[in-house]
N, C-alpha and C positions, 0 to 999 in steps of 0.2 A: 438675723434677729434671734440672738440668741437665749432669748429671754422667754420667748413665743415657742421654741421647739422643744425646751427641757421643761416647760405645762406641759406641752402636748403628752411627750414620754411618761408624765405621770397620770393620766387620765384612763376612764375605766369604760369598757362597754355598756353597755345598757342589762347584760346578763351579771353585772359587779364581779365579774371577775377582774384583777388585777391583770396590764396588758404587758407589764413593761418586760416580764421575760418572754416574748415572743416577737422572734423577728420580723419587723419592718410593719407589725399590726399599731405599734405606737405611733407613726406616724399615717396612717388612716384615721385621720380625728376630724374632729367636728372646727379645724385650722379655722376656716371662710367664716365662723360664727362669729371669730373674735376679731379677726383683720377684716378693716373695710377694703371695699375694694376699689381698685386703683383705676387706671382708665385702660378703658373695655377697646380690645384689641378686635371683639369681632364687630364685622363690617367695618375695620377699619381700614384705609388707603392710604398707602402712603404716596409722598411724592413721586412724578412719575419717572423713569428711568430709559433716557432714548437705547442705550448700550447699555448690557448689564454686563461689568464685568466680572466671572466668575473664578474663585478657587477651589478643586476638586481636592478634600482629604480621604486618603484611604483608597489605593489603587489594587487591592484583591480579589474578592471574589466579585461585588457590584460594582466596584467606583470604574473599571475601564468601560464597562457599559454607558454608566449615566454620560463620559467624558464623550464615547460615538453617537450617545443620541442630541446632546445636546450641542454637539458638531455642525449637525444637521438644522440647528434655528436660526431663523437670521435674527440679528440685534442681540447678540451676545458675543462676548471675546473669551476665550478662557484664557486666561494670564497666567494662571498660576496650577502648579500639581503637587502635592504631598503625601508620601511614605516614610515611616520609620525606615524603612529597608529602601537603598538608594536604589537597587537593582530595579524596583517595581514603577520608577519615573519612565522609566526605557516605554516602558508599555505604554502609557499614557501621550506621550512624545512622538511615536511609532502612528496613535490613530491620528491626530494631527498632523502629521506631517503626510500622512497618507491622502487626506481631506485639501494641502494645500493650505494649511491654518499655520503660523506665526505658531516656533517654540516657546513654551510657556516656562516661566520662571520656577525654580525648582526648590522646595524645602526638604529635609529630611532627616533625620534622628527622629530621637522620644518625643523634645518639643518642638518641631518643625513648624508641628503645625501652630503653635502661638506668635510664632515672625510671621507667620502668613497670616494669622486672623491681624497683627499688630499692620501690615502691609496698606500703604495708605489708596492703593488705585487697583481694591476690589469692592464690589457694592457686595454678593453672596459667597458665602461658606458653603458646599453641599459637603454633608460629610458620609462618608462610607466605609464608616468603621465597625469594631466589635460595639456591643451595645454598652459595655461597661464606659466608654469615651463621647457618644453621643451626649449627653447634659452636656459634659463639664466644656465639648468642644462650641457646643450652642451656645452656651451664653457666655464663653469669652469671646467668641466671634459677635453678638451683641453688645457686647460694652465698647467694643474694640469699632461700630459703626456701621456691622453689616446686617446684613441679614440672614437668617438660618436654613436651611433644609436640611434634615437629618433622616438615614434610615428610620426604620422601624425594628423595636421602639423607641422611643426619641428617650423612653426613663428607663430607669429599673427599681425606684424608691418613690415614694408618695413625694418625700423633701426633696427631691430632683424636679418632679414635678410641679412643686411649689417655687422653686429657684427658675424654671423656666419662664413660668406665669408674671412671676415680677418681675424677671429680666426683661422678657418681651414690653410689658407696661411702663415700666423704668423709663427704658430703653426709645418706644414706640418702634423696633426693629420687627419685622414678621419675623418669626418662629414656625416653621412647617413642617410638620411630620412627612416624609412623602411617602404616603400610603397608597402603593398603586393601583391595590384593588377597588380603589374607588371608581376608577376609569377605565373598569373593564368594560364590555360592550354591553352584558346583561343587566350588570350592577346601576348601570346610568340609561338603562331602557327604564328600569321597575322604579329607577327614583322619580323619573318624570312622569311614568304611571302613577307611583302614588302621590305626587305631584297635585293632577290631575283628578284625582278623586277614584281611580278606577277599581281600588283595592278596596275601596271607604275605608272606617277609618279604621286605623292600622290596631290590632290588639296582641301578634306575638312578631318575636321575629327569630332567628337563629344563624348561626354562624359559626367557624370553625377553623382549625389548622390540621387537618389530617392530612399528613405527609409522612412517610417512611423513610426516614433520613439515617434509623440509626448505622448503615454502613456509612456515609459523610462524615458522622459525630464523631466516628468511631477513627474516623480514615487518617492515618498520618499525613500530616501537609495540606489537608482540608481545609481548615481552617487553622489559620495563623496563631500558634502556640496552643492547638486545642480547646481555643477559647469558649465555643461552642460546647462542647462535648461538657467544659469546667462548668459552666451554668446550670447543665442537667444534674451535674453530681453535685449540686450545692444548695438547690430550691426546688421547691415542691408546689406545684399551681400550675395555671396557667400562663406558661413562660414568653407565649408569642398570640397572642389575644385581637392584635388588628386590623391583619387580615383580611377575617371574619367581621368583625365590630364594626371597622368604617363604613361599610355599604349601608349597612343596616340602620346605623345609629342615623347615618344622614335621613334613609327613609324616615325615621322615626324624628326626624327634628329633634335629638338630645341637642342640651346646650342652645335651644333655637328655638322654644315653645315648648318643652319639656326634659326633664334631667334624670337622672340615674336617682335611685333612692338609696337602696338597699343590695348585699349579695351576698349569697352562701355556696359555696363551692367544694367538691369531694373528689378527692385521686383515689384511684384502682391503686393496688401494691404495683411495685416496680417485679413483672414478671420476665425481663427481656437485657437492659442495660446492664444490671451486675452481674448477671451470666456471660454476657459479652467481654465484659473486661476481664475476665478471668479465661475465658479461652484467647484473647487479645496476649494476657500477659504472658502464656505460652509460647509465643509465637517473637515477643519481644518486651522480655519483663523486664529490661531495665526503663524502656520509657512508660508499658502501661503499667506497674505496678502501682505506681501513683494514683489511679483509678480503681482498684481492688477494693470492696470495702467502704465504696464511700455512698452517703445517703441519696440515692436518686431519686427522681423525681418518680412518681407514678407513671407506669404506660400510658392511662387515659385520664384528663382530667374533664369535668362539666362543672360549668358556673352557670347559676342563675340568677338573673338582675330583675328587681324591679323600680318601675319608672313610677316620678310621680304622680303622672296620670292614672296608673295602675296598670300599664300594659307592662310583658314581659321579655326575655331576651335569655336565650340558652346558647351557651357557648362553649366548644368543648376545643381540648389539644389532644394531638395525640403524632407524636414523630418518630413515632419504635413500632409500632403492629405494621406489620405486610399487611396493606390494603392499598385500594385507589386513593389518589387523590382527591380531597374534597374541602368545598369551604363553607360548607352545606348551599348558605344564602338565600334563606327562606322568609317570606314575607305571609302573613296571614292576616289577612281584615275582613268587616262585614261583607263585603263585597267579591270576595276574590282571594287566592293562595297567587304565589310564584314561588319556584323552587330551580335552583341549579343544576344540582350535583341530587342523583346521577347522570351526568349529559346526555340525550339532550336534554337544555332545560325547558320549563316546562310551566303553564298557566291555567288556571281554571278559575271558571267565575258561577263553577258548581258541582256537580258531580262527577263531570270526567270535564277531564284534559283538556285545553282546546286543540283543534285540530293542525298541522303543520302550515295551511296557509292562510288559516286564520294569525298564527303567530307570525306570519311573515308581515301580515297587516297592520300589524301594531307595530311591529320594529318600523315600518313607516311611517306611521303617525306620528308615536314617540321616541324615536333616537334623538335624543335632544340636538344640538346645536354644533357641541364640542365636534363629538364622535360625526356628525353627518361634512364637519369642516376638514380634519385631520385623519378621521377614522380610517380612512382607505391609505394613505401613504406612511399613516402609523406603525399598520399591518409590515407593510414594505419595509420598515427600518427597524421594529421588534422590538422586544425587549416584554415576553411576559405574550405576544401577541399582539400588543399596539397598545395596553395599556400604560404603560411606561414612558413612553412617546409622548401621548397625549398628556400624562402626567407633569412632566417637565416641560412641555410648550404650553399648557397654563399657566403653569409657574409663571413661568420668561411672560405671556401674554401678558397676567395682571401687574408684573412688576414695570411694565415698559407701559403699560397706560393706567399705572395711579389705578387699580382698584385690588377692593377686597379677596383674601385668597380662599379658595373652597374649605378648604381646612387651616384654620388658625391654633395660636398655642392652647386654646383651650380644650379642641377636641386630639391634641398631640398629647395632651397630660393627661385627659381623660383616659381616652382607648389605651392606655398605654399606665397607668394606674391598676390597671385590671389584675395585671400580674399579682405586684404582690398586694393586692387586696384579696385576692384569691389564693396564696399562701399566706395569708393571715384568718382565712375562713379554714380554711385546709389544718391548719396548727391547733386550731380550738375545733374540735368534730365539727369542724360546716355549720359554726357556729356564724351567727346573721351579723355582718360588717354593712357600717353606714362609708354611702362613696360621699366623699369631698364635691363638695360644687366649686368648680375653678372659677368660674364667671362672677361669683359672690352676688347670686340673685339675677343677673344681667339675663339668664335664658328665659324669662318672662318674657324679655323685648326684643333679645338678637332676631334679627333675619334669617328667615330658610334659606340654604345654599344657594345660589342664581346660575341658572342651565341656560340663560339665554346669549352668553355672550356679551348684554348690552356693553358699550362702550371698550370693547377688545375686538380681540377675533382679527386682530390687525399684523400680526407677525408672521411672516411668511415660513417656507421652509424649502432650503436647499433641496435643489435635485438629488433623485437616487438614483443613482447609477442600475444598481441590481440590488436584488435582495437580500437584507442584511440579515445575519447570526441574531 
């Protein structure tokens, strides 16, 4: 709609400034005001799928994982595996054949992966690629008949976002962000707490990417053409936002009883990244020189959201400071706090903590459904701890009995919008950006997530031998 996007590029904030010389703030617009909207993808089911046949794109740092946990479901085939680099099929070939599973058909160049999306006997796309490939591989694998799963983030543009939303409605194909931190064990205790009412009712929340990556960012052969590292030196925001986002927002019912309103967001100077690449290019200036020089991102960034119930949401990044890891995952209502990080995590429903076997009591009342079905041979087969596991055997459950997914396209554009909505607050001093509603009014009615299984719960899972990597 190319009619609809060059309004958008000329439209102004609510502060009259003029937007269109700042990147990717033009397309943060008030889109859903003027487009009606299409049909509403959440709680939607699609037909049910006895075998789901799957194609794995992107065999580097995650896709030989997703290919050994999903080895492990029964009522899936994987048929097919794609790399630009033909060398990286070997690995994916290697865990199936290890497993006793049927070699899968093999794509690979630049467009490999669109003879596979065109491929007519696979139902899903899981893609595990850089993030600049993620849209454009999801919604040619929806037009094309399948269904999506994509790393995180599934965007990197508001109008990727929007291209996802109609593609999946178009389409009626699911589009899944798979965001594994949904289906950690904490994350899916405190959802059915607040479920439950035990937090009452919810007024902040918090969440994060504090990770210490810049030797990865930095590392030759890290990442596939430095792709990673090129992101940092080219945007300024919050680059990897959900994480942190999905537990929370679920707590929060965005999209599902209440929506994102509002967000302003502010980076620290870049005190860590251009020092890097300048002792980096010592060491070997003819490839980082390319790196010298260029605009990094801030060490730490904080976004703050407001909903429009009026509760709030702080979200920071941060993958260059020496520290622990954290994703903070803090909840605060009338009733009660939960907090993660620093482990262990930790609950109070007043002025101190509860105590270690009071917290064991809860995790028995409330482990919801999934985690008390899978939780323990999740562990056993890994990926993240067992959240990863359990991530992809929802998947595979709701698609094999016709129902709705935990996360559909609209919380995959959402959490994942954050970014450069927050380098468009970041560009204007942390000036105040209105977030797009994907749903186009539909979070009045959507449905809360469902922790109970009903109508699943029905797909088994291969024996494990021993413990997996």
């Amino acid at each position: 709609m190319p009619g609809r996007r060059s309004f958008i590029r000329n439209i102004t904030l609510g502060t009259g400034a003029l937007v269109s010389n700042v990147p990717l703030i033009s397309e943060a617009s008030t889109h859903n005001h003027y487009l009606p909207a299409g049909f509403n993808m959440s709680g939607y089911a699609a037909p049910k799928i006895d075998k789901v046949r799957i194609g794995f794109v992107g065999l580097g740092n995650r896709g030989p994982g997703a290919v050994n946990r999903i080895s492990f479901i029964d009522g899936v085939e994987i048929k097919a595996l794609c790399d630009k680099r033909p060398e990286r099929l070997a690995v994916g070939q290697k865990i199936l054949a290890d497993k006793g599973l049927p070699k899968a058909k093999e794509y690979t160049g630049e467009d490999g992966w669109k003879a596979m999306c065109e491929s007519k006997d696979l139902d899903l796309i899981y893609i595990c690629t850089p993030w600049s490939l993620h849209t454009p591989m999801a919604v040619y694998a929806m037009k094309h008949g399948k269904h999506a799963a994509s790393e995180v983030p599934i965007a990197v543009t508001i109008d990727e976002c929007w291209q996802l939303v109609e593609t999946s409605e178009k389409t009626k194909k699911h589009c899944m962000m798979l965001e594994n931190c949904c289906y950690d064990f904490f994350e899916l205790l405190t959802l059915n707490m607040a479920r439950n009412g035990m937090f009452g009712e919810l007024i902040h929340a918090e969440g994060a990417y504090l990770h210490d990556l810049l030797e990865s960012n930095f590392k030759k052969g890290g990442y596939s053409d430095m792709w990673r590292l090129r992101e940092n030196a080219s945007r300024n925001g919050n680059l990897y936002p959900t994480h942190g986002l999905g537990p929370i927002a679920q707590c929060l019912d965005i999209n599902r009883g209440d929506k994102m309103d509002h967000l302003v967001a502010m980076s620290s100077a870049d005190f860590m990244m251009g020092e890097t690449a300048k002792q980096k290019a010592k060491e070997d200036a003819a490839f980082y020189n390319e790196f010298v020089g260029k605009p990094y991102r801030g060490n730490i960034n904080t976004t703050i959201i407001k909903t429009n119930k009026g509760k709030t949401i702080m979200l920071q990044h941060d993958v260059t400071s020496p520290r622990p890891y954290s994703r903070i995952h803090l909840l605060s209502g009338t009733k009660g706090i939960a907090a993660k990080y620093p482990e262990p995590a930790r609950i109070a429903f007043g002025h101190e903590w509860i105590k270690p076997e009071e917290m064991e009591a809860l995790y028995t009342k409330y482990t919801p459904p999934i985690a008390k079905k899978v939780g323990e041979i999740a562990k056993q087969i890994g990926g993240h701890g067992g959240m990863d596991f359990m991530m992809d055997w929802r998947l595979i459950d709701c698609l094999r009995n016709g129902l709705p997914l935990d996360q559909d396209v609209y919380d995959g554009a959402l959490w994942s919008s954050i970014a450069p909505l927050s380098e468009a607050s970041v560009a204007k001093k942390s000036s105040s950006v209105e977030v797009p509603d994907f749903t186009r009014g539909n979070w009045k009615t959507n449905k809360p997530v469902n922790l109970t299984l009903d109508g699943g719960g029905t797909t088994n899972v291969r024996p494990v031998a021993s413990k997996q990597e």
